[in-house]
Structures are given as structure tokens and as C-alpha cells.
C-alpha positions as CSV (number, residue, x, y, z in Angstrom):
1,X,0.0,0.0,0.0
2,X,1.7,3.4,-0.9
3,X,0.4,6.7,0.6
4,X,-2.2,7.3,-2.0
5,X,-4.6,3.8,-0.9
6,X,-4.3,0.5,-1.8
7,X,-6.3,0.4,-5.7
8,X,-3.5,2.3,-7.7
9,X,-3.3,3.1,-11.4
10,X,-0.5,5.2,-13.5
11,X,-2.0,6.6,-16.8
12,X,-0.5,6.9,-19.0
13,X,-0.7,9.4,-22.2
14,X,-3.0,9.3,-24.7
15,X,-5.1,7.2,-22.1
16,X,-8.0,8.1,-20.0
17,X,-9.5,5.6,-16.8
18,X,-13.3,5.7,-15.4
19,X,-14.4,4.0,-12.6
20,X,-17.1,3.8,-9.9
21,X,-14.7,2.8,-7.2
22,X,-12.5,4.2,-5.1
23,X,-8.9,4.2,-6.7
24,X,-6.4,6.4,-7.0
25,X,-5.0,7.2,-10.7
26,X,-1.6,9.2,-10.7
27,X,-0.4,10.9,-13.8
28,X,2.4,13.0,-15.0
29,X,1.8,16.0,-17.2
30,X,4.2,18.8,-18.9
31,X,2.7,20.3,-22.1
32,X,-0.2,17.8,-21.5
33,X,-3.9,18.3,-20.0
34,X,-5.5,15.9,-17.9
35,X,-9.7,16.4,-17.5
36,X,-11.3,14.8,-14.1
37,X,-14.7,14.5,-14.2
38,X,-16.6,13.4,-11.3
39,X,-20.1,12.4,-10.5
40,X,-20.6,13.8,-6.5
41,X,-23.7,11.7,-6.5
42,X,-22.7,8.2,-7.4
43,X,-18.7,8.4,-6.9
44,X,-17.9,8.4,-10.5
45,X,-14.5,9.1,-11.4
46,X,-12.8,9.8,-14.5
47,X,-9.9,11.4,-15.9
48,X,-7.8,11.7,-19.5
49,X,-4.3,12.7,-20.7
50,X,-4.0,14.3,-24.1
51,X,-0.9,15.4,-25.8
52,X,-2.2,18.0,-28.6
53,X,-5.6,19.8,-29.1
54,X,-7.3,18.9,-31.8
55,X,-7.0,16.0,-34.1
56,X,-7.0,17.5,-37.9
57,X,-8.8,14.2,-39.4
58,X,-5.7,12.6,-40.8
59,X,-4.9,9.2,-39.0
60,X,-6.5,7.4,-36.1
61,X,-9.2,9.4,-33.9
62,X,-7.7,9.1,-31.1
63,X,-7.9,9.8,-27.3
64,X,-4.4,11.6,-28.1
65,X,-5.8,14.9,-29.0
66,X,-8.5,16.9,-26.8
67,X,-11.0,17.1,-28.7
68,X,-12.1,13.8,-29.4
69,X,-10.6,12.8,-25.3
70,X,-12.7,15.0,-23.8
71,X,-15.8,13.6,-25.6
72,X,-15.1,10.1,-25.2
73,X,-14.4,10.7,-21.3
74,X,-17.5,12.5,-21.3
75,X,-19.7,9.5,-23.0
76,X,-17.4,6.8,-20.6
77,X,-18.4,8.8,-17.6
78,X,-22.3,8.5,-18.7
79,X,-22.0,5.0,-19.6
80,X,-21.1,4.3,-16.4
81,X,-23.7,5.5,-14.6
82,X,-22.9,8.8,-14.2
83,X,-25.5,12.0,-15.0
84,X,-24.4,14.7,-16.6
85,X,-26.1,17.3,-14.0
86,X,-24.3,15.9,-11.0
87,X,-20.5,16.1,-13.0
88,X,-18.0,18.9,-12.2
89,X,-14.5,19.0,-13.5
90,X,-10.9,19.7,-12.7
91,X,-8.1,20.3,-15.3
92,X,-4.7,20.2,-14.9
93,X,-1.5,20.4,-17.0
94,X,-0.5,22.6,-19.9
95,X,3.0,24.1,-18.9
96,X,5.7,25.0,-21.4
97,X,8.2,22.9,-20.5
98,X,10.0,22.5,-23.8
99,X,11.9,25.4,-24.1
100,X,11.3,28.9,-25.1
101,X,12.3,27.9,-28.9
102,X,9.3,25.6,-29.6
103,X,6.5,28.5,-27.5
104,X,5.9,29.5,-31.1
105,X,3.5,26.2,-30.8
106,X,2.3,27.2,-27.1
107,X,1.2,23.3,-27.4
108,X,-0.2,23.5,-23.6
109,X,-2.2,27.0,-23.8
110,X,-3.8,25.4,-26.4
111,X,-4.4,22.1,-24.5
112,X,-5.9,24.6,-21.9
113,X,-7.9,26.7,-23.8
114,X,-9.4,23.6,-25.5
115,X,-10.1,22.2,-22.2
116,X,-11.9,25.2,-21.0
117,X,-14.0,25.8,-23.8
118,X,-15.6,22.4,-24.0
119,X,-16.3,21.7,-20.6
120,X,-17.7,24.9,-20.4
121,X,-19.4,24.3,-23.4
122,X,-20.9,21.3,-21.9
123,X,-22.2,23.0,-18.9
124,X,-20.0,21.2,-16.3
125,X,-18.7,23.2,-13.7
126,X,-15.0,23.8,-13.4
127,X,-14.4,23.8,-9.6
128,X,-10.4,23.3,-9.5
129,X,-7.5,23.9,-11.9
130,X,-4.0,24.1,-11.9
131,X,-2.7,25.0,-16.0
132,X,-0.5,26.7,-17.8
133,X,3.6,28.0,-15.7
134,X,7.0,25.7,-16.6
135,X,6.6,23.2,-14.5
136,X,5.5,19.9,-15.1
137,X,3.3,18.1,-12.7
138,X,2.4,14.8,-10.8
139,X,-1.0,14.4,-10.0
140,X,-2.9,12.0,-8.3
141,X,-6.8,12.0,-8.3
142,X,-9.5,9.6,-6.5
143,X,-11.8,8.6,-8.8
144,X,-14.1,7.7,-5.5
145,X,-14.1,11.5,-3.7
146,X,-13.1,14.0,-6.5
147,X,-10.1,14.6,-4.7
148,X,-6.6,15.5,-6.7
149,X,-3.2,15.8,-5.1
150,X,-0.7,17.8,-7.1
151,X,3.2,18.0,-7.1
152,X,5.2,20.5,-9.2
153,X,8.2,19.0,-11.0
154,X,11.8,20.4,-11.6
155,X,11.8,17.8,-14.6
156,X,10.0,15.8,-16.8
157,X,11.3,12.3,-16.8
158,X,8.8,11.0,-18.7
159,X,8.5,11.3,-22.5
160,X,5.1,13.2,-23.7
């Protein structure tokens, strides 16, 4: 058992995890968004991690971009029981951590931004958020109370 429960899942990117149990489902995100959605009613948890904003409609539709993510957590969340008036949200990620060289692509303000607008456009209330700096983070969020636990990161180790 580590300090975060005993049910523990990493995601990874380009991956999201729903549940109606109580686990706890750490990520790490630099220039990446994760979405949380949770159901306070029925203890439904879910959360993504998307790498870019919007697919263009060449390829695979895939969870990988934030557009089609967020819609497919969305649908996953109400398939598993949850109801779309008892959701709020929490979105994290989005720093520029590659450099000032590549901010000419501002890859996580547009992660953000995308984020933003669709939830909102969905009528789900944002009720936390911690976007956009330098920093990578490590977050860790309880699919059972809502909760999310965040760290800051000198460095990301992992490859997004």
C-alpha cells in the first residue's frame, strides 16, 4: 500500500481511466492536459491525458488529442452511470516545458484553452485547476471523492 490507498493506477498518455470505485490514478503532465470529471452523487471518477488539441482528421481518432478525449471521457463517464447534471471537473497540465524555442506552438495554452471551452461548453462546472507555468506536474486523483493531489516537477522524466 503506498500513501495514496491500496487500488493504484498510473495513466499513462493518450489514455484516460473511469471507474465507480475508489482508486487512486496518478499521472504526470508537462505540455499535456488531464480532464477529471466526477459524478458527486454516485462516486464516479474519470480522468484523460491528451498530448495536442485537436485532431485535424488525418490518421487514427484518437484519445491523443482533446478534442475527441474529452468527448469520449464525457460518453465513458455517462455510460457508467454517471449524470451529466451531478459532473464537475478539474483540469490540470498545460506548462511549457520544452523550451522557449518551440512556444511559437504554445502546445499546452492550447491544450488549456481547449479544455476550457468544451467543458464549459458542456455545462459542467470547473471547480479546480492548476494550467498553464514551466513546470511539469504529478498528480494523483481519487476517482471515488473527487479529490486531486498535485506536485510541481523540476523535470520531466517522462517522455510526452
Amino acid at each position: 500500500m503506498n500513501r495514496f490507498g491500496p487500488v493504484h493506477h498510473f495513466l499513462h498518455p493518450s489514455t484516460m481511466y473511469v471507474c465507480n470505485d475508489s482508486q487512486w490514478i496518478t499521472t504526470v503532465l508537462g505540455s499535456c492536459v488531464a480532464v477529471c470529471f466526477y459524478d458527486r452523487k454516485r462516486k464516479i471518477g474519470g480522468i484523460n491525458h491528451y498530448m495536442l488539441p485537436y485532431w485535424n482528421g488525418d490518421g487514427l481518432e484518437t484519445i491523443k488529442y482533446g478534442n475527441i478525449a474529452i468527448k469520449q471521457l464525457f460518453q465513458k463517464m455517462l455510460e457508467s452511470g454517471a449524470m451529466k447534471e451531478d459532473l464537475v471537473c478539474k483540469i490540470f497540465g498545460g506548462a511549457q516545458v520544452l523550451g522557449e524555442q518551440t512556444s511559437v506552438f504554445h502546445v499546452g495554452q492550447r491544450n488549456v484553452e481547449l479544455a476550457f471551452k468544451m467543458v464549459n461548453e458542456m455545462n459542467i462546472a470547473i471547480i479546480g485547476s492548476s494550467t498553464g507555468g514551466k513546470q511539469g506536474r504529478k498528480i494523483h486523483y481519487h476517482t471515488g471523492t473527487g479529490e486531486v493531489f498535485q506536485k510541481y516537477l523540476t523535470s520531466i522524466t517522462q517522455n510526452e
